[in-house]
N, C-alpha and C positions, 0 to 999 in steps of 0.2 A: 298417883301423879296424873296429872290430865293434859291430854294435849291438844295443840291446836288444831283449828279446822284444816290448814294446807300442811299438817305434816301425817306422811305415811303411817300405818298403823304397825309395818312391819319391818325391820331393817335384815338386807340379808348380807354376807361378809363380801359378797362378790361387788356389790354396789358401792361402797366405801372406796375415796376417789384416791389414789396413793402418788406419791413424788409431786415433784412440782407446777403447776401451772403455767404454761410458757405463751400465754398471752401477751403478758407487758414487754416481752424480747424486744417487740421491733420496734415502740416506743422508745426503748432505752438504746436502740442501736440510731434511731433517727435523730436522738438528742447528741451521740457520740460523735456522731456524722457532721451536724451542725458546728460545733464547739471545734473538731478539727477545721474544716472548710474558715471559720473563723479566724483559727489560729495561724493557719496558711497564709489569709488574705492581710491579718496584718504581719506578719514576717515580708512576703514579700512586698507589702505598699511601704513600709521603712526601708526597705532594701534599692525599692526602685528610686526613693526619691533625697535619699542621703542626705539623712537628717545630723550636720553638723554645726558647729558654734564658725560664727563668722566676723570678721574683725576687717574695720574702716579705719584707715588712718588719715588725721588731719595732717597735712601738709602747705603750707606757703610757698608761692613760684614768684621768681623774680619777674620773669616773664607769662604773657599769655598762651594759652595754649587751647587746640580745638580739638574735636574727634578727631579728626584725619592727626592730630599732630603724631611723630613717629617717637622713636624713643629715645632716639640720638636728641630731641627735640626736647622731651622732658628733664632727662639728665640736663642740658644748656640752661633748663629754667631756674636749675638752682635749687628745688624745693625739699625745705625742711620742715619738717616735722616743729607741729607747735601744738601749746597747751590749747584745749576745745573748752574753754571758760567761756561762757556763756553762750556756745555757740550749741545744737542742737540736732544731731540724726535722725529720722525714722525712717522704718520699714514698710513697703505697702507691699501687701500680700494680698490676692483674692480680694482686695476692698477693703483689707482690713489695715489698720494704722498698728506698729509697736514700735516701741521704742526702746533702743537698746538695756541691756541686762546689766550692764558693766560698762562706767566711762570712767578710763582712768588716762591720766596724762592727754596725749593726744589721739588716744583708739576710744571708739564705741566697740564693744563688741554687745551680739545677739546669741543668743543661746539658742540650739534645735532648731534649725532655718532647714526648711527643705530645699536643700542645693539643686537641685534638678528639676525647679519647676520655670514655668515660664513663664512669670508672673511676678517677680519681682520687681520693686522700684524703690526709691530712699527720694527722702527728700530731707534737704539743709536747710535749716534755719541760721544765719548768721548774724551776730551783733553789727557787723559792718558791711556797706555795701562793698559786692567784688566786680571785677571784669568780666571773669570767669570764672566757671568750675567744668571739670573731667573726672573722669573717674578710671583710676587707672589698673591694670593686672600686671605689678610686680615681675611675679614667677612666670609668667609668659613674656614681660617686657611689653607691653605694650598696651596703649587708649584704647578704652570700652566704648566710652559715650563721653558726648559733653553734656551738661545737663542746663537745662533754661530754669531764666528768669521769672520773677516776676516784675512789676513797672519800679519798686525801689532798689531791686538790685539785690535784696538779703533773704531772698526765699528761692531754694532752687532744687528742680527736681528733675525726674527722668527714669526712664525704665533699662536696668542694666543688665539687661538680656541674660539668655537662658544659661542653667551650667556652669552660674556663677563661682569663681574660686571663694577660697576661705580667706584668702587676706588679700584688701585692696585699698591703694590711695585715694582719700577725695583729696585733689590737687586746685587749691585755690589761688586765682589771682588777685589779689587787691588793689 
């Protein structure tokens, strides 16, 4: 048997390399490292920013109503709940436009809305022009925003501040 030029002519038993090689440890400890730190960052970015489903209800006021209105003031308006046929929500996030997940009877609802950001807005498309719209929080009892116009009176929008709740009336006047 012939051998090559860069191998030894002589092997002796002490030279022969035994157990394992612990070179690649700290590769595989910096890849473990990464993938936790990873796993971390997103547990707590869902945690911080309370990713739940959030639901708008169409309502009709007999009366007008402003931001400042209080809630003795919306109760007085009379507003019920109506079908949202042809009429149109969206979300504005970061710049970005969605539009609800589910419209059924007179709720849009969204799916996975970061409730804890600051950067929410909706805006209404309505088939009829209105007086007004408000956007209100139920479960606290009380007006968010009013939200503005545009010059026909059936597009309306507004940013509905941070920490928003999961269920809220759009309160329209016609």
């Amino acid at each position: 048997m012939a051998r090559a030029r860069h191998e030894a002519a002589w092997t002796d038993a002490d030279a022969t390399v035994r157990g394992s090689v612990g070179r690649n440890r700290g590769w595989v400890m910096l890849a473990v490292g990464f993938a936790l730190v990873a796993i971390v960052s997103t547990f707590a970015y869902n945690r911080l920013m309370n990713f739940q489903d959030v639901t708008f209800e169409l309502r009709y006021c007999q009366a007008p109503l402003t931001g400042e209105s209080t809630w003795s003031e919306v109760q007085a308006a009379a507003c019920d709940p109506v079908a949202i046929d042809g009429q149109e929500l969206s979300r504005w996030t970061e710049g970005h436009q969605t539009f609800a997940d589910r419209a059924v009877g007179s709720s849009w609802t969204f799916s996975s809305v970061p409730v804890n950001t600051v950067v929410n807005a909706i805006e209404l498309d309505l088939t009829e022009q209105a007086r007004s719209v408000v956007v209100a929080e139920p479960s606290k009892e009380h007006v968010r925003v009013a939200l503005t116009t545009d010059k026909a009176g059936t597009t309306w929008s507004g940013h509905i501040g941070d920490r928003a709740a999961t269920t809220m009336w759009v309160l329209v006047t016609p």
